[in-house]
C-alpha positions in Angstrom: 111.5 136.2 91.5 112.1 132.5 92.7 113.5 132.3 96.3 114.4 129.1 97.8 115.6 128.3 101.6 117.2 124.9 102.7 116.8 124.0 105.9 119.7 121.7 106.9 118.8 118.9 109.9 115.4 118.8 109.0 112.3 120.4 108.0 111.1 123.6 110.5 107.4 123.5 112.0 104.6 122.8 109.6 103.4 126.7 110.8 106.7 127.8 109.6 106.5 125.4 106.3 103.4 127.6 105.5 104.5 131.3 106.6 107.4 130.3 104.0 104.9 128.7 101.2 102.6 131.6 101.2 105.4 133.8 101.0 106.2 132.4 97.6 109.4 130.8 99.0 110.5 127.2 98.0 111.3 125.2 101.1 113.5 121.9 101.0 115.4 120.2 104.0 118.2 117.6 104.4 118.3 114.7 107.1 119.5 115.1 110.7 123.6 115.7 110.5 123.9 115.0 106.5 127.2 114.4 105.1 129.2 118.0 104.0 129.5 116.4 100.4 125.8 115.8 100.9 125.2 119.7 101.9 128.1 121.3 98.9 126.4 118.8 96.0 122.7 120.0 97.5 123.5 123.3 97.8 125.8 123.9 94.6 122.4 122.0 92.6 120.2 124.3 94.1 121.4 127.5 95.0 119.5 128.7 97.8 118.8 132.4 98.9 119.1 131.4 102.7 120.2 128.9 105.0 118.2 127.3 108.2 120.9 125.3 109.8 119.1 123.3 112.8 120.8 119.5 113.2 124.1 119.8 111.4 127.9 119.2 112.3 129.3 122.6 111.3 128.1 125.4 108.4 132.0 126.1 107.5 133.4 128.2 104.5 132.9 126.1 101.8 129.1 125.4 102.6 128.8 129.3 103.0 130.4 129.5 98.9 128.5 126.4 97.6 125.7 128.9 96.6 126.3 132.3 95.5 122.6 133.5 95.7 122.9 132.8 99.7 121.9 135.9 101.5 121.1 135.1 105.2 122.3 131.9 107.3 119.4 131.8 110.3 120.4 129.4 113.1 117.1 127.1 113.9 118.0 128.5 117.7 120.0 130.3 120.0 123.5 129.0 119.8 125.6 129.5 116.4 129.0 127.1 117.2 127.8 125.0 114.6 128.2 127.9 111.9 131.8 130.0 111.4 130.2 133.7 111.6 133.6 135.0 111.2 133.6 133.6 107.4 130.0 134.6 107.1 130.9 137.9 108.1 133.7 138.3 105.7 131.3 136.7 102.9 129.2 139.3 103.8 126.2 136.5 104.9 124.5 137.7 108.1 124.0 135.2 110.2 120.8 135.2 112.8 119.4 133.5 115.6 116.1 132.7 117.1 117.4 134.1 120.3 115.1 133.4 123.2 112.2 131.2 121.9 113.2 128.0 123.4 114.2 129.9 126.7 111.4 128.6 128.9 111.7 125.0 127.3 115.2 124.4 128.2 114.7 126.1 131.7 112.3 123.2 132.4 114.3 120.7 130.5 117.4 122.2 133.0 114.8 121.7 136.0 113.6 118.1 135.1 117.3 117.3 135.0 118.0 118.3 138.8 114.8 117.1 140.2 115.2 113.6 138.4 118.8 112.9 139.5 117.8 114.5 143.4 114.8 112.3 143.6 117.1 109.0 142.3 114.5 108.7 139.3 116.3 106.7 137.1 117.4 104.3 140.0 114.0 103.9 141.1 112.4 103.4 138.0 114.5 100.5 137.2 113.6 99.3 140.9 110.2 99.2 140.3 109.8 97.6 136.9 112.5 94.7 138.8 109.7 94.3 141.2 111.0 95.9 143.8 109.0 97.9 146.4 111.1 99.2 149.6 110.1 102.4 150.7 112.6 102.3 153.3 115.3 101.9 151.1 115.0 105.4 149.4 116.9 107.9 150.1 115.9 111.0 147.9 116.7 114.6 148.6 114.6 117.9 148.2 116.0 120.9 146.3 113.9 123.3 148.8 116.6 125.5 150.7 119.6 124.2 147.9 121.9 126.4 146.3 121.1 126.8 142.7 124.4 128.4 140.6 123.7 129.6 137.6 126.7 130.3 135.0 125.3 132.8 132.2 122.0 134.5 133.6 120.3 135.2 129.9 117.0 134.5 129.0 117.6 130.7 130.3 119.3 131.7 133.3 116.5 134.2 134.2 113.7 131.3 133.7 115.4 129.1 135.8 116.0 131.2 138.6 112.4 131.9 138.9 111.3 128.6 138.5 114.0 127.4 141.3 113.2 130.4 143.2 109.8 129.4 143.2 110.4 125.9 144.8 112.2 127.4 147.3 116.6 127.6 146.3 118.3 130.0 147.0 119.9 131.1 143.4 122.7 133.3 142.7 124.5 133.4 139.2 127.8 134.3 137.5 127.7 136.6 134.4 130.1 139.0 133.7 128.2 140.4 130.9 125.1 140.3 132.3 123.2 144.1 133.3 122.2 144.8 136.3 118.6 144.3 135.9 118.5 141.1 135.1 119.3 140.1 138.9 116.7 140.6 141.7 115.0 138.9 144.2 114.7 135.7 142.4 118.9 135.7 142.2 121.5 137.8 143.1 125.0 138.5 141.2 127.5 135.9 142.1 131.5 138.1 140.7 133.3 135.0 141.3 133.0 132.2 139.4 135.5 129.9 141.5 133.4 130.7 144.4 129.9 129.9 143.4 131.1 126.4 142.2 132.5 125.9 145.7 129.0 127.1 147.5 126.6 126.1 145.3 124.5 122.5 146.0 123.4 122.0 142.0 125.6 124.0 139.3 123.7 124.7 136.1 125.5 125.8 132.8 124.2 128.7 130.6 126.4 130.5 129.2 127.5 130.5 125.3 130.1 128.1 123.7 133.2 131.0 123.4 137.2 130.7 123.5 136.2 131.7 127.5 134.1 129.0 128.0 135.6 126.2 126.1 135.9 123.3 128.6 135.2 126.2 131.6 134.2 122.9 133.6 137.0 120.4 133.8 139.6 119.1 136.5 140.4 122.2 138.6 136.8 123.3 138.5 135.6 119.8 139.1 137.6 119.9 141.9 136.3 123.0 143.6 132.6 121.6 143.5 131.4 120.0 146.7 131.3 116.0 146.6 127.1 116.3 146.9 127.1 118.7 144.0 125.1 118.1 140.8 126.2 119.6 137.6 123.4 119.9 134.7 124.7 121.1 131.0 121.8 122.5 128.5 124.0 125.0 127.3 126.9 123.5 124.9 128.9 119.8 125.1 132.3 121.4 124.5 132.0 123.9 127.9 132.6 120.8 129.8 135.4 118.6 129.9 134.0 115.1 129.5 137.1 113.2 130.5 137.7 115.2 132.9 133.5 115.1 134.1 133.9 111.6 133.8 137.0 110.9 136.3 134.7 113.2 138.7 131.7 111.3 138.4 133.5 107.9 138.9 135.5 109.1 141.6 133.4 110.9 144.0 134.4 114.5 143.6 130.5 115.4 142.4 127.1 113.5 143.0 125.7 113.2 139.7 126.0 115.0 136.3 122.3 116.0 133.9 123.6 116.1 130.0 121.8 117.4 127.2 124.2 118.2 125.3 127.6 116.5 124.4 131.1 117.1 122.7 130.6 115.7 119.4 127.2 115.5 118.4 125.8 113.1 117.8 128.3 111.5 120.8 129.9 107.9 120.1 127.9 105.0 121.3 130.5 103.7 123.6 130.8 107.5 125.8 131.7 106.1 129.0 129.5 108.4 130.8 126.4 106.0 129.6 127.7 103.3 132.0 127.7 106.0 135.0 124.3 105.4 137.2 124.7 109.0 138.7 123.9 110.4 135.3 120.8 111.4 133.5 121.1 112.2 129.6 119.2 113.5 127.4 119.6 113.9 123.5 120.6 117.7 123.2 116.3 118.3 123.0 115.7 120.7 125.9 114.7 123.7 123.3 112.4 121.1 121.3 109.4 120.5 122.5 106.5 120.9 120.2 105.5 124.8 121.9 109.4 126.0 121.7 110.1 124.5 117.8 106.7 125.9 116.9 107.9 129.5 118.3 111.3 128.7 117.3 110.2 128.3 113.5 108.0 131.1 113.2 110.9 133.5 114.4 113.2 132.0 112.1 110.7 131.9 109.2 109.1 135.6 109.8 113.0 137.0 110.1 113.9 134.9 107.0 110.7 136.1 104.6 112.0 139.9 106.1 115.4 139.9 104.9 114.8 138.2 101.6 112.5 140.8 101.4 114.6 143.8 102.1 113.2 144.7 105.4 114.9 145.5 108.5 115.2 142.3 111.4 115.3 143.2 115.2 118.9 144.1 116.2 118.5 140.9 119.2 118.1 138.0 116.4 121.4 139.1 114.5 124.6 137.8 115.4 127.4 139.5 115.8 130.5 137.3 115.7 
């Protein structure tokens, strides 16, 4: 029997390109973000067995119908806001995820963020190719005996705090949800939210894209955050209030702001925030590099060739909406 998956945002690894060739499966993919009536003419032509959504503006209801063979949506990833699992669910379409294989890349990515806004990179890049050379001038900061507050202490959370931990923060983190063990000497359990943002010296975001968490960061919580904080977001654009982030950033209530990720996607060319010099941004690619797309494919390949196949997926990669 002929199986075919679409991947939509672009091809997966050439590793998982193989795993999915050998397995007899036909493998086609769209460009980054393609039109919906691009997806629903695609789709209804082709009718694919399973979905890879990776760079795409939503996977709604009508996408889900365009192909009655679909059997599996499987998110190129860890976060699925970019796919309605509700309808999926009532379509009876699992949905997965390649949860954790791009934890330890966006830890660094999160990590690169704080040390390039603490150290002034961006300013001091600029300085030198000007041809400037004051030494005196500088006046970078170490993140050695800083607060580090995490919000969501998953797989991303727990990398990070080891990595801060290692260069000397102190790191605590907020996570209702999270068990017990995944605290420990590398970062203790912060209950109140509220708090932490008022202690902590750098605020990271980690924590899923949820009705709780929709703009979790904005005014009030702004407002609570010391004037020398730094907030970084590799989680999800739309758990911070950008205007909101924006009036902040301009007027002194936090340091300096590290974005990877935005509310739309792709954002608008004219985002305010690109005019800010206490911002570093980054286009939504801290789970990319080649190691975490390579191990992100080959999940998401291996548990796609499974199911197609009738065999059972671990219980972590499903999603349960």
């Amino acid at each position: 029997m002929s199986l075919t998956v679409i991947s939509l945002g672009g091809p997966v690894a050439p590793e998982g390109e193989e795993m999915l060739r050998a397995a007899g499966i036909t493998s086609l993919s769209t460009a980054a973000y393609p039109a919906k009536e691009e997806v629903l003419e695609l789709l209804s032509f082709r009718q694919p067995d399973a979905l890879i959504v990776r760079l795409v503006e939503r996977v709604d209801e009508d996408i889900l119908r365009a192909s009655p063979k679909l059997k599996l949506v499987h998110k190129h990833g860890a976060g699925t806001n970019d796919i309605d699992v509700a309808a999926a669910k009532e379509l009876g379409i699992p949905v997965l995820a390649a949860v954790g294989a791009n934890a330890h890349s966006v830890a660094e990515h999160a990590l690169a963020l704080m040390l390039a806004l603490i150290k002034d990179l961006r300013a001091q890049d600029a300085f030198v190719r000007g041809g400037g050379w004051a030494k005196k001038s500088y006046q970078g900061h170490e993140l050695r005996g800083r607060l580090l507050g995490l919000v969501g202490m998953g797989l991303i959370g727990r990398n990070l705090a080891r990595m801060a931990g290692a260069m000397g923060m102190k790191v605590e983190a907020n996570d209702p949800y999270a068990p017990d063990l995944a605290f420990g000497p590398d970062c203790t359990r912060a209950p109140d939210l509220d708090d932490l943002l008022a202690r902590a010296d750098v605020v990271s975001l980690h924590c899923p894209l949820t009705d709780r968490t929709r703009n979790l960061i904005n005014a009030r919580t702004l407002g609570l955050m010391k004037p020398t904080a730094l907030l970084i977001n590799t989680a999800r654009g739309e758990i911070v209030d950008e205007p909101a982030l924006l009036d902040a950033l301009k007027g002194g209530a936090i340091a300096g702001a590290g974005l990877d990720t935005f509310s739309p996607e792709p954002p608008s060319p004219d985002n305010p925030l690109w005019q800010l010099d206490n911002v570093v941004l980054s286009p939504h690619i801290g789970g990319v590099t080649e190691e975490a797309r390579r191990e992100v494919s080959l999940i998401t390949c291996a548990n796609v060739i499974a199911l197609l196949n009738g065999e059972a997926i671990e219980p972590r990669f499903v999603v349960r909406g």
